[in-house]
N, C-alpha and C positions, 0 to 999 in steps of 0.2 A: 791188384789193389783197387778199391774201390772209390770213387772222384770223389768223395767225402775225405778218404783219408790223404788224397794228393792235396787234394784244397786246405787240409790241415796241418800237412807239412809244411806247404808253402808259405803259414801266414804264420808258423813259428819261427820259420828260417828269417819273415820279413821281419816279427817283431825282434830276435834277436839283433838285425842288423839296426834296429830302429836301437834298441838299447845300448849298443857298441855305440852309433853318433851321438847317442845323450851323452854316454861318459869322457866321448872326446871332445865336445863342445861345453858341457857342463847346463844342468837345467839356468832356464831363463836367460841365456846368455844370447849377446847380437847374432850369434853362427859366427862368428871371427875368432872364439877364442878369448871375447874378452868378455866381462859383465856386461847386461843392460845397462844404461843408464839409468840411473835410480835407483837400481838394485838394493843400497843400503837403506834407502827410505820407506821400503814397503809397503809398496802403490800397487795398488789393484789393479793396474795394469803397467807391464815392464816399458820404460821409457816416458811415458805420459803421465801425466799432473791431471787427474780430474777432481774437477770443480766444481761442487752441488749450488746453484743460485737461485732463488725467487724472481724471475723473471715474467713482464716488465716491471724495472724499479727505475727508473731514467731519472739524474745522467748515471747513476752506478752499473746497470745492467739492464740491457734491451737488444733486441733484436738488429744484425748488420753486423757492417766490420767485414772487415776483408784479412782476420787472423784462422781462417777454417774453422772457424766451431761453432759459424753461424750465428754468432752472438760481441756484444762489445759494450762500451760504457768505463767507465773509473776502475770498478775493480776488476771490470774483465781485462782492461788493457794493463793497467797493473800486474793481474796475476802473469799476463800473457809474456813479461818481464821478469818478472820473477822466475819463470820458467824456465824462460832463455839464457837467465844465467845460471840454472843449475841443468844444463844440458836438454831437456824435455820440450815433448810436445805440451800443447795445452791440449783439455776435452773438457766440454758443459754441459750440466745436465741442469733441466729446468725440474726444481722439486717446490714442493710446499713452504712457505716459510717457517709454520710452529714446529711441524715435526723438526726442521734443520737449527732453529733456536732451542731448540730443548734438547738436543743432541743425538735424537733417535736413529736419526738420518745416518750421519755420521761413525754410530753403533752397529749401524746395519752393514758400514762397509761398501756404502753405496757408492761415496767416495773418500778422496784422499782429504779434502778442503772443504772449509764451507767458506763462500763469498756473497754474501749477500745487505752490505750494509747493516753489518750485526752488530749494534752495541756492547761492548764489556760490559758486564755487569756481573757484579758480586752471585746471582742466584743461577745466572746462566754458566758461570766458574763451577758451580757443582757436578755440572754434566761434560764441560766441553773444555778444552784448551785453548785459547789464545795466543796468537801471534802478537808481537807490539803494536802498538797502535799505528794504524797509517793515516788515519783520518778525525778532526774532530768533529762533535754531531754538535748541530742546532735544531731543535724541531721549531714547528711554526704553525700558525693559521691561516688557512684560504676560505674567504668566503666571496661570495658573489658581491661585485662593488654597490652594488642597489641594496645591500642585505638590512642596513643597518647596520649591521655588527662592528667593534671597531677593538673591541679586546674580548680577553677570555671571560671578562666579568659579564660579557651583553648574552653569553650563551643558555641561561639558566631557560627553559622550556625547547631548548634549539636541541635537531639532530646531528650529531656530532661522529660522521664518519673516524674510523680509526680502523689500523690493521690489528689484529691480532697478534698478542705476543710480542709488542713493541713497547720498545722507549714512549712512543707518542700516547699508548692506549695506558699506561701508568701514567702520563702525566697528565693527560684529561682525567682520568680517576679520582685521581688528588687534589686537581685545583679547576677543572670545570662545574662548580658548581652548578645545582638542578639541571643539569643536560642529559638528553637522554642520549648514549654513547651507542653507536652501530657498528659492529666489527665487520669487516671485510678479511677475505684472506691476503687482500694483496691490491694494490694500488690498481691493477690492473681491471680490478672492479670498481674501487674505491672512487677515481674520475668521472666513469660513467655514471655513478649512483651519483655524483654531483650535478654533472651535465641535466641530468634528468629530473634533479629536482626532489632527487629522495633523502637527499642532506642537506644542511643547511651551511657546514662547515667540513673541513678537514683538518686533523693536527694529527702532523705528522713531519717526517724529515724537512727540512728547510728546501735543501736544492732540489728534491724531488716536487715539493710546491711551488717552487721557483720556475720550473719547465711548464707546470701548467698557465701561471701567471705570465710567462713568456708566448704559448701558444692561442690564449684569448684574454684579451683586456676586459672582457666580463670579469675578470676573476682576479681579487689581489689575496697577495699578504698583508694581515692589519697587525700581525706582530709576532717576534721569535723570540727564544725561550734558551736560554743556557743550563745545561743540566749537567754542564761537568763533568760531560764523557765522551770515549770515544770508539772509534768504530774498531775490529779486529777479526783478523781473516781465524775462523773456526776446527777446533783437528776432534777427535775420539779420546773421550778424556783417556788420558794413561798412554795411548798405542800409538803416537804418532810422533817422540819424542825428537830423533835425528830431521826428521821431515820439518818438524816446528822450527827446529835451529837454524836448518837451510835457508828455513823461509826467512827469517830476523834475517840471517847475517844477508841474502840480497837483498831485504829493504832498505839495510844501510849502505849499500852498496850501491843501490838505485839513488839515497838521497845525498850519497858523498859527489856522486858524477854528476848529479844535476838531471839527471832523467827522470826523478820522481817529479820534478817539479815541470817537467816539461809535460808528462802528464796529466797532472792536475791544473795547469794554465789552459790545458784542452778543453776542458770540463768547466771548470770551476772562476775562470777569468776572463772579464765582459770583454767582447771585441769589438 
């Protein structure tokens, strides 16, 4: 016999033996005999909850944390609860925010969640699923305390940083009159282009303007904005039904024990 066809008996003999312990173990299972965890919620990876974010968005999501996913914040530490009480790891993937508000992201499978400080809204409901709300949003203005500026109405000839695909960038639309409006993709541009002088304001989420106001007294809040919404963690419109339910039923489960709010006192309450 020729060492082609010994090396090709051998690797039928192995795949059958590989196919005997799929069927004794069953696909995706722990190797124990029992399901992954998650199994029912079909996560693109068996046992882990991955989570698409727009990273930095501070305090919701930024870089640190000592939960392994190299990342932390409001909704990371949340999700990372949410997790734990439906047996899972956490994983984070840093993506874009529009593709992940328009649902692309999401469509693509990329992952299980989107977390990223995403508003409900009526037009984002066409593409995406919603969990209940765990958050309610305030957007706001930062400008430099020397600016002059002191409401929305001083802004008419001012650069008016805004992200893309937000709450904040409709609401400068609507009611910053004659401003001329600069989209960034992401806060994480959005600061420097203030630091430096290429805008004249920000409006955008409150707490995330709140951190900068906190990290230079050059820079305040001259006013926030109630727009009568709130924030909700993101699924694949239609595909992510059992996984959406999990999600609800630990939020309330976080805010019957008192652990959602001990979260959000981390975050969100002066010391």
């Amino acid at each position: 016999m020729h060492r082609r066809n010994i090396v090709a008996g051998l690797a039928l003999v192995a795949t059958a033996t590989l196919a005997l312990a799929g069927c004794a173990t069953g696909a995706g299972d722990s190797g124990t005999g029992e399901p992954a965890a998650g199994d029912e919620y079909g996560l693109i990876e068996a046992g882990t909850l991955t989570v698409c974010s727009d990273i930095p968005y501070a305090p919701f999501e930024f870089e640190g944390g000592d939960n392994g996913t190299g990342y932390t914040g409001f909704d990371i530490d949340l999700l990372d609860a949410v997790a734990k009480k439906l047996d899972l790891k956490l994983s984070v993937q840093d993506v874009g925010f529009d593709a992940l508000q328009s649902g692309t992201t999401l469509a693509a499978g990329t992952c299980d969640i989107g977390a990223s400080a995403m508003t409900i809204t009526e037009e984002r409901k066409a593409n995406i699923d919603f969990s209940d709300p765990y958050y309610d949003s305030l957007q706001s203005l930062l400008v430099r305390t020397d600016s002059g500026i002191e409401s929305i109405d001083d802004l008419s000839g001012k650069n008016v940083g805004v992200q893309q695909g937000t709450t904040g960038e409709s609401y400068a639309t609507a009611n910053a009159t004659g401003a001329q409006l600069v989209q960034y993709p992401s806060d994480g541009e959005l600061w420097p282009a203030m630091q430096a002088g290429q805008i004249d304001a920000i409006l955008q989420d409150q707490p995330v303007n709140l951190e900068h106001e906190k990290a230079d007294s050059a820079y305040k809040i001259v006013e926030t904005y109630n727009t009568d919404e709130s924030y909700g963690f993101a699924f694949a419109k239609g595909e992510k039904d059992a996984l959406l339910e999990a999600v609800n039923g630990a939020l309330k489960d976080l805010r019957d024990s008192g652990d959602y709010q001990t979260i959000y006192d981390n975050y969100f309450t002066a010391k």
